[in-house]
DOGU-607283 format. One line per field, with one value per residue: residue number from 1; residue in one letter; x, z, y of N, C-alpha, C in turn. Coordinates in pm, whole numbers, always signed. Layout:
N
gulo <- [NUM:...]
torfi <- [A:...]
n_X <- [X:...]
n_Z <- [Z:...]
n_Y <- [Y:...]
ca_X <- [X:...]
ca_Z <- [Z:...]
ca_Y <- [Y:...]
c_X <- [X:...]
c_Z <- [Z:...]
c_Y <- [Y:...]
***
This chain:
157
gulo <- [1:2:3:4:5:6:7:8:9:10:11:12:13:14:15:16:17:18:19:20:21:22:23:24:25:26:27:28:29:30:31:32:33:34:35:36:37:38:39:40:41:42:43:44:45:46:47:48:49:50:51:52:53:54:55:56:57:58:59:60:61:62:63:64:65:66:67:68:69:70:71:72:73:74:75:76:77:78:79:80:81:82:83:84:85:86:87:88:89:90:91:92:93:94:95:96:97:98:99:100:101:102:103:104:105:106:107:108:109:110:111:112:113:114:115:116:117:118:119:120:121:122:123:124:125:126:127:128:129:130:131:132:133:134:135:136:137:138:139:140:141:142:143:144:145:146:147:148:149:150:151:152:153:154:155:156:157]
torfi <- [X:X:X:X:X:X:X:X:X:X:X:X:X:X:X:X:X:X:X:X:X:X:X:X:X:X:X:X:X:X:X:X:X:X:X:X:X:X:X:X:X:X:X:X:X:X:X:X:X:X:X:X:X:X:X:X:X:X:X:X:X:X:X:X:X:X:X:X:X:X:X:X:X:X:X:X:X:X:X:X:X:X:X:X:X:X:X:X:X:X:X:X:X:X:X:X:X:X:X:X:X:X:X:X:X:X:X:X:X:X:X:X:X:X:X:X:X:X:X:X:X:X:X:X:X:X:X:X:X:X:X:X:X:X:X:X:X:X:X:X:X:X:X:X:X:X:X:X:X:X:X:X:X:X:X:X:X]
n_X <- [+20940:+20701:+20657:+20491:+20326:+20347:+20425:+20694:+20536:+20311:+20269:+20312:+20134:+19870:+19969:+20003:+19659:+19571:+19728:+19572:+19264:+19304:+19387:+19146:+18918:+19018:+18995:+18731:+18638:+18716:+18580:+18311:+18369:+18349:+18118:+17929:+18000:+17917:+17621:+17485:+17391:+17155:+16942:+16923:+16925:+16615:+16448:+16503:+16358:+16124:+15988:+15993:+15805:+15593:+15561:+15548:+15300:+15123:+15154:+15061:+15219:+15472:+15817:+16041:+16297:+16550:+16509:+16285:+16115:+16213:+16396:+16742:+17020:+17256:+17689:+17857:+18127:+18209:+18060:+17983:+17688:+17496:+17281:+16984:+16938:+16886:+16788:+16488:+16186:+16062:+15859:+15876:+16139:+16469:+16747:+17063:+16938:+16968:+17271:+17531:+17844:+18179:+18357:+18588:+18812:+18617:+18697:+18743:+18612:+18683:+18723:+18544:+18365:+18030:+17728:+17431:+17078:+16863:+16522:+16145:+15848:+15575:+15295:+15094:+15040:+14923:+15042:+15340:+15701:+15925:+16216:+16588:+16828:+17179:+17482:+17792:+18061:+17953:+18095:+18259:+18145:+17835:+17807:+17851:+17604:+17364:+17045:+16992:+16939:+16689:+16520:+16174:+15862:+15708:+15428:+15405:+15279]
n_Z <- [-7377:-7130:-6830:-6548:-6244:-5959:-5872:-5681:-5633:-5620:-5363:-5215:-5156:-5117:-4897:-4740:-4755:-4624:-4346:-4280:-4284:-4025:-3836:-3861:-3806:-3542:-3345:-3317:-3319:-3051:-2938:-2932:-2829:-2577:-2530:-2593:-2362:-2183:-2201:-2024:-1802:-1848:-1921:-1705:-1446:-1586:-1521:-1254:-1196:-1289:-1163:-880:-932:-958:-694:-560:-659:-531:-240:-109:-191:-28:-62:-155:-48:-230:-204:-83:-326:-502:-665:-810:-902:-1045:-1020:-1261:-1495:-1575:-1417:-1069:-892:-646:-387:-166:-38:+229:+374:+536:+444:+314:+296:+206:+97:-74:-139:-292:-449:-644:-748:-1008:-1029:-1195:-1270:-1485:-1631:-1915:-2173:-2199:-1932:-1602:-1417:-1175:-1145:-1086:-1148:-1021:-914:-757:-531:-532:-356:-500:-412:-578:-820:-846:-749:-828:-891:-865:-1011:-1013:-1157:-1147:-1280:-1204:-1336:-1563:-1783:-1918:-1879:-2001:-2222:-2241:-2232:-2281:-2227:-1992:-1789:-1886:-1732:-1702:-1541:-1570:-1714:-2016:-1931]
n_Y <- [-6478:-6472:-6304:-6412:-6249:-6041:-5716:-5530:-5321:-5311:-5561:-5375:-5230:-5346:-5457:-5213:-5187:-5373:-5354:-5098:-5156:-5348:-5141:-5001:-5213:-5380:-5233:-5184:-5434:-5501:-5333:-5443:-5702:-5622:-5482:-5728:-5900:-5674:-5699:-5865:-5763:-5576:-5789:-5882:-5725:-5650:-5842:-5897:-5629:-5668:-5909:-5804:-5591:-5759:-5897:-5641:-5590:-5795:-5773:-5572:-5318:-5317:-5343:-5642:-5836:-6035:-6314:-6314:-6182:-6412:-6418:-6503:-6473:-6575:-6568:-6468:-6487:-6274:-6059:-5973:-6018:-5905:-5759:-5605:-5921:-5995:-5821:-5692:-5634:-5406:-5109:-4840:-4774:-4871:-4860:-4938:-5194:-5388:-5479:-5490:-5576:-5520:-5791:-5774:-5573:-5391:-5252:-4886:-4921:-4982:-5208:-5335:-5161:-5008:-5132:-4971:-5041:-4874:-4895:-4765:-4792:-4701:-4609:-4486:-4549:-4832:-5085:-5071:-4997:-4752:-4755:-4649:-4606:-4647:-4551:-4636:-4534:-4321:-4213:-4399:-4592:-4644:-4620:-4913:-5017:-4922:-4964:-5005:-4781:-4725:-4906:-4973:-5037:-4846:-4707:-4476:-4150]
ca_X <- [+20891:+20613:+20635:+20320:+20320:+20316:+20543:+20665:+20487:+20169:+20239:+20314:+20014:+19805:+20014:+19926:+19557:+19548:+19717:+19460:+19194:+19333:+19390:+19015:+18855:+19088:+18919:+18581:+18631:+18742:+18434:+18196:+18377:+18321:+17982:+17862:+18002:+17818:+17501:+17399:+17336:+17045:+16817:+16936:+16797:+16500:+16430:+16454:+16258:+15922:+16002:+15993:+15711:+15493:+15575:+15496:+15104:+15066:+15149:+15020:+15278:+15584:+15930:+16057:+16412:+16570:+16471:+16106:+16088:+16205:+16490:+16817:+17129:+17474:+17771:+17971:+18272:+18211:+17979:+17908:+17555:+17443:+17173:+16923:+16904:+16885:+16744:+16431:+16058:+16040:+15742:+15967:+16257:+16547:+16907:+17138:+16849:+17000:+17393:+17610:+17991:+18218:+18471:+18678:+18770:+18587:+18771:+18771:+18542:+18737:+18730:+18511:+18284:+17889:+17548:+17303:+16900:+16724:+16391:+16104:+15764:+15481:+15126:+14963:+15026:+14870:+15156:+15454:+15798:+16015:+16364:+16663:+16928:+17306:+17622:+17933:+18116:+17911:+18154:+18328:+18064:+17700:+17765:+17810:+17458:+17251:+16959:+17045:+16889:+16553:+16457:+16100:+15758:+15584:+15349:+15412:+15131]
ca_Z <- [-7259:-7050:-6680:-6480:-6103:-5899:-5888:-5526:-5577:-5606:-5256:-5087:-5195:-5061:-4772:-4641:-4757:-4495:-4227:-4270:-4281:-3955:-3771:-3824:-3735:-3411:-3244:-3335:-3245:-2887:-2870:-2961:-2702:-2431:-2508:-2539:-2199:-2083:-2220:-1970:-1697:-1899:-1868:-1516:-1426:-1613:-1452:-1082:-1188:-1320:-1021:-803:-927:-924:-573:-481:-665:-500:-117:-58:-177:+12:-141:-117:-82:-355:-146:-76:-471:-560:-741:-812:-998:-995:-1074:-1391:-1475:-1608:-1319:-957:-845:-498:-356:-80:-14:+370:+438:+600:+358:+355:+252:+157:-56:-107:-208:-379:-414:-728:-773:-1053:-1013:-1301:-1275:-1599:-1744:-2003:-2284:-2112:-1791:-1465:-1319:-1026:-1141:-1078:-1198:-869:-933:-644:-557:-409:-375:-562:-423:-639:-942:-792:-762:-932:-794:-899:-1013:-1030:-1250:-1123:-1320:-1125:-1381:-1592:-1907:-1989:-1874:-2027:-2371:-2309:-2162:-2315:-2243:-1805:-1746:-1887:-1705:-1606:-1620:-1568:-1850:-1995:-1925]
ca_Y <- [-6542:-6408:-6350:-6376:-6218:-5933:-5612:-5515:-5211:-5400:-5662:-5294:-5114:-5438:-5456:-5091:-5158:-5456:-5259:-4980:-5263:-5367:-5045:-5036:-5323:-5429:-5150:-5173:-5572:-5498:-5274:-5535:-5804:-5596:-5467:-5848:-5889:-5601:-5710:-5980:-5676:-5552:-5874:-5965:-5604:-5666:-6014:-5811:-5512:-5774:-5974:-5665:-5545:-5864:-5898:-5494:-5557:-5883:-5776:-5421:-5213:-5340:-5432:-5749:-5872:-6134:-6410:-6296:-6171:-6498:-6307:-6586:-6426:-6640:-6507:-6525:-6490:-6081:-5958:-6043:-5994:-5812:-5659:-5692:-6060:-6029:-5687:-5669:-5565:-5193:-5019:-4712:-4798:-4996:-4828:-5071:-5339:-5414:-5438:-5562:-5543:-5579:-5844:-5769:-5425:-5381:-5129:-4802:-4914:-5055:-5314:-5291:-5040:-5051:-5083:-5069:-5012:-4870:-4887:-4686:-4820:-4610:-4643:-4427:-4631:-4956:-5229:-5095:-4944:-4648:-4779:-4565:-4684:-4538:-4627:-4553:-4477:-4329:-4170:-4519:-4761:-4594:-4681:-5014:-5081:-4791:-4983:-5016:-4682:-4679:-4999:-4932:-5104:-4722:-4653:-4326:-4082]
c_X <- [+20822:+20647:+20535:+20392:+20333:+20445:+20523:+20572:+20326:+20129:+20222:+20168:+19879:+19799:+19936:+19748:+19508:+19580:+19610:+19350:+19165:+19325:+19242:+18949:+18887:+18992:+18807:+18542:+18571:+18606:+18323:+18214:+18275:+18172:+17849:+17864:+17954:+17662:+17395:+17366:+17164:+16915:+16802:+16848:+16686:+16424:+16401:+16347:+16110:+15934:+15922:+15853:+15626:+15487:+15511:+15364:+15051:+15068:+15131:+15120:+15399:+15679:+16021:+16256:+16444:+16503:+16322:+16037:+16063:+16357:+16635:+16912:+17256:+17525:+17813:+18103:+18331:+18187:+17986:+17796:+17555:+17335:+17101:+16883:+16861:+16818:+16539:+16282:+16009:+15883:+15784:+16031:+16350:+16663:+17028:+17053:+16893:+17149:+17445:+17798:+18083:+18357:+18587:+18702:+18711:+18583:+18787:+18671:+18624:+18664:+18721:+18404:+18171:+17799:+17427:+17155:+16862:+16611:+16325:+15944:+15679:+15352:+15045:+14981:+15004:+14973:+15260:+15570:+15872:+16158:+16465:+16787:+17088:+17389:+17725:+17998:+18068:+17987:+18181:+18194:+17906:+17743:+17796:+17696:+17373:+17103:+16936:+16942:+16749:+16479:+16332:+15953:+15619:+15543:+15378:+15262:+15149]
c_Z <- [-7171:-6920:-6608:-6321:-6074:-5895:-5745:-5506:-5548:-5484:-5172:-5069:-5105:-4918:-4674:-4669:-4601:-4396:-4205:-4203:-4093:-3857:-3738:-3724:-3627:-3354:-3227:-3294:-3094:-2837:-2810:-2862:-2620:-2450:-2494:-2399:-2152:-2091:-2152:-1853:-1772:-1885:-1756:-1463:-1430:-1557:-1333:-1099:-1210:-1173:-898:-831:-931:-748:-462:-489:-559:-322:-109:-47:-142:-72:-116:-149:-164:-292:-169:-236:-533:-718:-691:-881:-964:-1105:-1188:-1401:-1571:-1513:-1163:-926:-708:-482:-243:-73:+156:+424:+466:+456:+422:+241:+167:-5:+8:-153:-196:-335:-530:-738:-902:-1081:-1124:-1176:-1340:-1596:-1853:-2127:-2172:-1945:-1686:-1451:-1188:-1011:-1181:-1119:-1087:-960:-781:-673:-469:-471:-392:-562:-519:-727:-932:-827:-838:-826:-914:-926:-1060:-1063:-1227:-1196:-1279:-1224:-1527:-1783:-2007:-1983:-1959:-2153:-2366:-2283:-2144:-2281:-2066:-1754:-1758:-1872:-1641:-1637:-1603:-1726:-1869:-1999:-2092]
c_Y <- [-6438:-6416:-6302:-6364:-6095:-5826:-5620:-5453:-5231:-5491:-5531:-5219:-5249:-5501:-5315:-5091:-5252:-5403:-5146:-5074:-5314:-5317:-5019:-5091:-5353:-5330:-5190:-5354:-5618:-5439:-5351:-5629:-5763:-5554:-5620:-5933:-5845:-5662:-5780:-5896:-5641:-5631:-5911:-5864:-5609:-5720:-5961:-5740:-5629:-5840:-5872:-5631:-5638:-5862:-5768:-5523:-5664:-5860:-5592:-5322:-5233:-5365:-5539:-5784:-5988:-6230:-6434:-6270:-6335:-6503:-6421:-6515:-6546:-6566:-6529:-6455:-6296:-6006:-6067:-5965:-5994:-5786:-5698:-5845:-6133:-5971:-5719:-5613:-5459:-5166:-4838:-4722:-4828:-4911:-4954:-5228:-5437:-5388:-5537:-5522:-5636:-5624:-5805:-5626:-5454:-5253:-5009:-4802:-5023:-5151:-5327:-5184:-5139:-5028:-5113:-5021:-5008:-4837:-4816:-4770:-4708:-4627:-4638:-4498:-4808:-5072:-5176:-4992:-4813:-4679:-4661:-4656:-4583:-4622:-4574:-4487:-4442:-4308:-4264:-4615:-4749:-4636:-4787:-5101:-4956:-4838:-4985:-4891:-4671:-4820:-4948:-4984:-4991:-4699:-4504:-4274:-3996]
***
């Protein structure tokens, strides 16, 4: 008589391949959550900066607050959205014209930490602005919105 099935040493050896398996992936999971959470800063940004700069070519240079841009964000349930919405059209520049404030932690970035964009208006390059991209915290939170920083609609020379 034949017996068909598995030795222990065969469920254990399958067992520690799945824990390995496991030990893996869980991480690299959590990564991926949170970086698809981060990801909706990147176009919101974007969306301001074109905004922003339509608005600088079309009125002589000035910068315009969300309102006057035309510039809408609502919140969700990752980020809250800030920034000038009240302030006054400067001809200068703008510090924290752009804010997004995390709701969540996200893996090693707090909860509560920021992504602003200020702006400076830039004559010489006929209608366009100067954005400056800060991440509070830059160690934990920069890799998960590698793209946040080099928002900019300057042509390179």
């Amino acid at each position: 008589m034949k017996k068909q099935g598995f030795t222990l040493i065969e469920l254990m050896v399958v067992v520690v391949i799945i824990g390995i398996l496991a030990a893996v992936a869980v991480p690299k999971l959590f990564g991926m959550i949170a970086k698809s959470k981060a990801s909706e800063v990147g176009p919101a940004a974007g969306t301001y900066v074109k905004l922003q700069d339509a608005y600088i070519s079309e009125t002589s240079d000035s910068i315009g607050n969300w309102k006057a841009i035309g510039y809408q964000m609502n919140n969700s349930s990752v980020f809250t959205y800030s920034g000038a919405e009240n302030t006054v059209l400067l001809t200068a520049g703008m510090e924290n014209a752009w804010v997004a404030t995390s709701n969540v932690a996200l893996n090693d970035c707090a909860k509560g930490k920021k992504w602003t964009l200020n702006v400076i208006a830039n004559a010489t390059t006929g209608g366009s602005a100067v954005y400056t991209a800060v991440i509070e915290d830059e160690s934990n939170c920069r890799q998960l919105t590698p793209s946040f920083e080099k928002l900019t609609t300057k042509t390179s020379d």
